[in-house]
N, C-alpha and C positions, 0 to 999 in steps of 0.2 A: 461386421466384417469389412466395412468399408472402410468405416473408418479407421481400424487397423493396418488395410492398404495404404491410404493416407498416409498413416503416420510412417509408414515404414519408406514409402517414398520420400516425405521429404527428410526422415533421416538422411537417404542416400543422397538426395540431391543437396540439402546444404552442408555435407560431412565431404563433397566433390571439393576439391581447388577450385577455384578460380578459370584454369585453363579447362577447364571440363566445361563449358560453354562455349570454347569452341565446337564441340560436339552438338551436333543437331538433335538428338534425343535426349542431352540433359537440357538445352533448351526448350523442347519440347515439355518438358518436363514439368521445369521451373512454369513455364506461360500455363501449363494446366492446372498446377498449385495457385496460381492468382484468383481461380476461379471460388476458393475458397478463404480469400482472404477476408477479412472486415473492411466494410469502407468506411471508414470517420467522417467523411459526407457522402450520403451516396446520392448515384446519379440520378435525373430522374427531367424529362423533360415537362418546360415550364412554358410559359406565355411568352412571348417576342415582341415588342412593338418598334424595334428598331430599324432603321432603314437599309441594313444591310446585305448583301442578297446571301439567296440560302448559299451553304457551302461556306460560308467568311466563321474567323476562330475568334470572338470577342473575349480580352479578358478584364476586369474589373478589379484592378489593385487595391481598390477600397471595399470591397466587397470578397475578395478573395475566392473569385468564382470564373472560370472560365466557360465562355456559350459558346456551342456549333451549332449555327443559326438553322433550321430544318428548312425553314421557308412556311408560307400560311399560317404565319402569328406565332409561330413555334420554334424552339430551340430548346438544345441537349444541355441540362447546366452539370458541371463538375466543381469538388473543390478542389482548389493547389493553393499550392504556400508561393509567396511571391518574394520579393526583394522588400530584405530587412529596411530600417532607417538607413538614408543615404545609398543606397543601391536600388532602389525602384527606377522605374524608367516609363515613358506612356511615349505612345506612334505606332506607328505601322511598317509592317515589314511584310515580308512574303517566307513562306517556306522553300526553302532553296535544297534540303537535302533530309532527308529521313534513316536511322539506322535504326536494326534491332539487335538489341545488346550490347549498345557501342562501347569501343577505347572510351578511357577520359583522360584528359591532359589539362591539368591544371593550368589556366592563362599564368603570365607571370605574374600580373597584378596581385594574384592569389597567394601565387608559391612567394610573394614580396611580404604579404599579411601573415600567411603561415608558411613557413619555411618547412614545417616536419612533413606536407603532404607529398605524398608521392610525385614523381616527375611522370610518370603513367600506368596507368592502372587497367587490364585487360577487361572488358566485357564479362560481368555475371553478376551475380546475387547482389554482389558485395562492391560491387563498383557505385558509385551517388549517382549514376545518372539511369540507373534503374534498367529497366528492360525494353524502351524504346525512348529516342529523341527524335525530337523534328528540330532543325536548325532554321536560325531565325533569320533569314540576310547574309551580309559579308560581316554581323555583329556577331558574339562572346556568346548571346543568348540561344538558350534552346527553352524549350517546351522538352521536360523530358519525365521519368519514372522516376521514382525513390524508394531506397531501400529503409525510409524513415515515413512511415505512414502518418506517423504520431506529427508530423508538422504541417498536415495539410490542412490552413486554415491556418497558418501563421505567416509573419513575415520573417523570412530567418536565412533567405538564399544572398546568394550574392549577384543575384538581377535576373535569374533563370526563375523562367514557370512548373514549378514541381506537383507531381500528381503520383497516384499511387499508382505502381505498375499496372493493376488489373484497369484505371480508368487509360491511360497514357496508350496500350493495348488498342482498346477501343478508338481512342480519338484517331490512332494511327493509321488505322482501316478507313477510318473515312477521309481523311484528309489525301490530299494530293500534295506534288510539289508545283509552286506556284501559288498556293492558298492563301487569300490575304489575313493576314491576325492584326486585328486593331488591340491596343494596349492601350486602357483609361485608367487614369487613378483614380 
């Protein structure tokens, strides 16, 4: 029975446009459907020996693992897809701004590379930047969701840290604005 509920829900919600996530209860929706999605890495917290303090977002481009450090030898690991060849990036930024569901608007650098993308694209299922971003600085990059599960644990973005909506969710709750995210290759 439930899983007939299930299925019947997410007919409704991704058979919805686009602009139906303006709607708080197809968003609602969407974010409860995450809770049964597959994770292709799932989370799971690991050992810390790093010197960072709890609360900091470490990600490891070489590793394609992002930590939220707990504090007491402990940290939350996730997988994301990081920036392809030539788009990777390592430093530190802060979190400056958080949305759930956001616009995306392709930088021009993008619409210069592919011209066919959209010039903007509204918040929901089907938008690349998934069901929540964190913004990274006065910089291009976010930490954000994807609507492409199958890439986490690749390098395939154009410098942004991709995570599956159900983990990006999570990170989003814990993170503040002002959060330091250190970036290592």
């Amino acid at each position: 029975m439930l899983r007939t509920i299930v299925f019947i829900v997410t007919l409704f919600v991704l058979s919805a446009p686009a602009r139906a996530y303006d709607n708080t209860i197809s968003r609602g929706l969407a974010d409860f459907l995450n809770i049964f999605s597959e994770q292709p890495i799932p989370r799971q917290v690991v050992p810390w020996s790093g010197q960072q303090a709890a609360g900091t977002v470490v990600i490891s481009t070489s590793q394609r693992r992002l930590y939220y450090v707990l504090g007491n030898g402990r940290a939350l690991r996730y997988g994301v897809g990081v920036g392809r060849q030539g788009f990777s990036w390592s430093g530190t930024k802060n979190v400056t701004m958080k949305r759930e569901w956001p616009d995306w608007r392709p930088p021009a650098a993008m619409l210069k590379r592919r011209p066919d993308l959209p010039r903007h694209m509204a918040g929901g299922i089907d938008n690349p930047l998934g069901a929540r971003a964190l913004y990274l600085g006065s910089s291009l990059y976010r930490i954000h969701g994807s609507n492409e599960p199958n890439t986490i644990g690749a390098a395939v973005s154009s410098g942004c840290i991709r995570m599956t909506n159900r983990d990006v969710v999570d990170l989003y709750d814990r993170v503040r604005i002002g959060t330091k995210v250190v970036v290592l290759r």
